[in-house]
C-alpha positions in Angstrom: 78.3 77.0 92.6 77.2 80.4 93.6 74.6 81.7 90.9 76.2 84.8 89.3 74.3 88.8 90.4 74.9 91.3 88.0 71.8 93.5 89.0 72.3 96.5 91.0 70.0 95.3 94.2 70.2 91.9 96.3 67.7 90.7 99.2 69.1 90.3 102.1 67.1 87.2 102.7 68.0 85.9 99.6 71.6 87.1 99.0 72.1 85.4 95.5 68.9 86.7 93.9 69.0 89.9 92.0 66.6 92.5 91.3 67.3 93.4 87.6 68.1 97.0 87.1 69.7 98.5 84.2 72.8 99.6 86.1 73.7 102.4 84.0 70.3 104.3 83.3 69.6 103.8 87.2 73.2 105.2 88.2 73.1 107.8 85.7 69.5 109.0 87.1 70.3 108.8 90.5 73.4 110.7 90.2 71.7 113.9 89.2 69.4 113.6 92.0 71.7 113.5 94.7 74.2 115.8 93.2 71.6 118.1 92.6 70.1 117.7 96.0 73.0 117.9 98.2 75.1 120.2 96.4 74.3 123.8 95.4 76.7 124.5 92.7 77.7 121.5 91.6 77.0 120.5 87.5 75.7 117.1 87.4 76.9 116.6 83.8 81.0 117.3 84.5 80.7 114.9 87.6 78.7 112.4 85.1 81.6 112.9 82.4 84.2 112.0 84.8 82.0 109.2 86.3 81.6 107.4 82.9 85.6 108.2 82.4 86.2 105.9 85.1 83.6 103.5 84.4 85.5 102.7 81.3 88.5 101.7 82.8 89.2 98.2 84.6 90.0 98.9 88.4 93.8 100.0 88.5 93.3 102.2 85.6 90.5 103.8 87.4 92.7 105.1 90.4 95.7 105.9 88.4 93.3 108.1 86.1 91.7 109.6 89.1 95.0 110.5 91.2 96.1 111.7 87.8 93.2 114.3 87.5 93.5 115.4 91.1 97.5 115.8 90.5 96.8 118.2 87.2 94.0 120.6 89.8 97.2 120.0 92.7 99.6 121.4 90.1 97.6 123.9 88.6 96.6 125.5 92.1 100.2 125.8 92.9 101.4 127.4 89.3 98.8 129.8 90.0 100.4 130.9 94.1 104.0 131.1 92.6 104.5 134.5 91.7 108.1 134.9 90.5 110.4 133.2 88.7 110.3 131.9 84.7 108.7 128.8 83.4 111.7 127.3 83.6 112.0 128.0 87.9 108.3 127.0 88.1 109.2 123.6 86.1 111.7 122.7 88.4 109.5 123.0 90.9 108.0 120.0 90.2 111.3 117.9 89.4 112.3 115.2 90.5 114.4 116.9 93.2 112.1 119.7 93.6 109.8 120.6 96.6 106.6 119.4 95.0 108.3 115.9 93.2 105.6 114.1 95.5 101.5 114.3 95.6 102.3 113.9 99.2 104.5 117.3 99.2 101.6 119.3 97.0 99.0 118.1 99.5 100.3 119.2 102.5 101.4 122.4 101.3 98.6 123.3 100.0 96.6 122.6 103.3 99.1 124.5 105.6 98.5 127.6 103.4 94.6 127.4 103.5 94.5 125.8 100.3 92.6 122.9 100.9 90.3 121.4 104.2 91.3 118.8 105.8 88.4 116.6 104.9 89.6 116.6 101.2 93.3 116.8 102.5 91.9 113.5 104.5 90.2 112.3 100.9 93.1 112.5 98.5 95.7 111.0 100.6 93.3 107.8 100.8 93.1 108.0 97.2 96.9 108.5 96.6 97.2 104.9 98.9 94.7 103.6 96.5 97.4 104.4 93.5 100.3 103.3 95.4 99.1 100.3 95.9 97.5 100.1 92.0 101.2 101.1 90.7 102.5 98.0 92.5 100.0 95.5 92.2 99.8 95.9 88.0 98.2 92.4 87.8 96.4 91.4 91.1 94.6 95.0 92.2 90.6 94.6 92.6 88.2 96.6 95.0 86.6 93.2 96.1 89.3 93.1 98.5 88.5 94.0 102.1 91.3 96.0 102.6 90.0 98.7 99.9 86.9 98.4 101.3 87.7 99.2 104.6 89.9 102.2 102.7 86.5 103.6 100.2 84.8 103.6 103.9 86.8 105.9 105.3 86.1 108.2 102.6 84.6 111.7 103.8 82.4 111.3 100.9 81.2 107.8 102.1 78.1 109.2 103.7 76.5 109.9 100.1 77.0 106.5 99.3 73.9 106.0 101.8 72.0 108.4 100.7 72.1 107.4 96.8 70.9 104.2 97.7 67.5 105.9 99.9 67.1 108.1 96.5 67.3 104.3 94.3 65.3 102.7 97.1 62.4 105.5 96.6 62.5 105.3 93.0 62.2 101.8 92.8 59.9 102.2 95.7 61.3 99.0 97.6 60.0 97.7 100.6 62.0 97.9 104.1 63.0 94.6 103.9 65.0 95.3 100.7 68.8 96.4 100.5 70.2 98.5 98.0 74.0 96.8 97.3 76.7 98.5 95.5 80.1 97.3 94.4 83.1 99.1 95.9 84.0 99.6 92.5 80.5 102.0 92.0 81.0 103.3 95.4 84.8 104.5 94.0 83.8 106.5 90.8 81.0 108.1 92.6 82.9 109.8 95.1 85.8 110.2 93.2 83.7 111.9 90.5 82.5 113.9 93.2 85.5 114.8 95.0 87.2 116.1 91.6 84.4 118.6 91.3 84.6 119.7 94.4 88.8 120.0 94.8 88.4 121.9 91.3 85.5 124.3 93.1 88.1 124.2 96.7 91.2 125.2 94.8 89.2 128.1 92.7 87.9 129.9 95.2 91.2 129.3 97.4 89.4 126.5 100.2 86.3 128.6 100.8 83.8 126.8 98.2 
């Protein structure tokens, strides 16, 4: 039997041996660093609040209270364009028969109206596969599987994941031969914590943050 790693590193040489690391403390640390690095505008404590909101949950619950958060900023952007009507018009909108029933529908409307890029536009409908697939799989969804994997990677947001782990690798100051390993799971609440601050920032200054 495989011995169990629960540290956030593993040698490449020795795949099963773990450097301990007290995942949280490093992740939280880290997290400041690279948002604070990379990102002019960005606060590091509402993309930490949302991080650890995620972290809480088991995998499924994770996406579904992401996409859920990025539905509320979809919504909220578009009760903010419509300019007639009363609540009740504006309500319907969103029906089950209206023309923004779907996350699909809000996405690309807001993109053909300059509302959002299209690497975010890209972003969000990855992550709305990622709850379609969580709604129907209630008891057997878990980011070990390749195919999410393959999904996470395609991520505009991805890139980051390398450069956390070259801020972790400094820190720790760990040779060359040493690889930083994160868990697909990590990898998700990261960007998505990310990508929610930066849809919220997109959608307030109309797609010109």
């Amino acid at each position: 039997m495989k011995p169990h790693v629960s540290g956030l590193f593993q040698h490449p040489r020795c795949p099963y041996v773990s450097i301990e690391v007290m995942r949280k403390i490093k992740i939280g640390r880290s997290l400041f660093d690279i948002h604070r690095l990379s990102f002019d505008g960005i606060d590091s404590k509402q993309v930490a609040t949302i991080f650890h909101e995620l972290e809480a949950q088991n995998d499924r619950n994770a996406v579904i209270v992401a996409t859920s958060i990025i539905d509320d900023i979809l919504n909220s952007r578009i009760r903010s364009l419509v300019k007639c009507g009363s609540p009740k018009d504006h309500n319907a909108l969103f029906a089950d028969n209206g023309p923004f029933a779907s996350m699909y529908c809000k996405i690309e409307w807001l993109y053909c109206i300059g509302e959002l890029p299209s690497s975010i536009r890209k972003d969000i409908h990855i992550i709305r596969k990622l709850r379609n697939d969580a709604a129907h799989k209630w008891h057997n969804f878990d980011f070990s599987n390749e195919i999410y994997s393959k999904l996470l990677k395609r991520i505009s947001l991805y890139r980051l994941i390398d450069s956390f782990k070259e801020i972790v690798k400094k820190e720790e100051q760990l040779s060359s031969e040493d690889y930083v390993w994160m868990e697909n799971r990590t990898c998700f609440d990261h960007m998505v914590s990310l990508l929610i601050i930066l849809l919220s920032k997109e959608i307030t200054n109309g797609g010109k943050a």
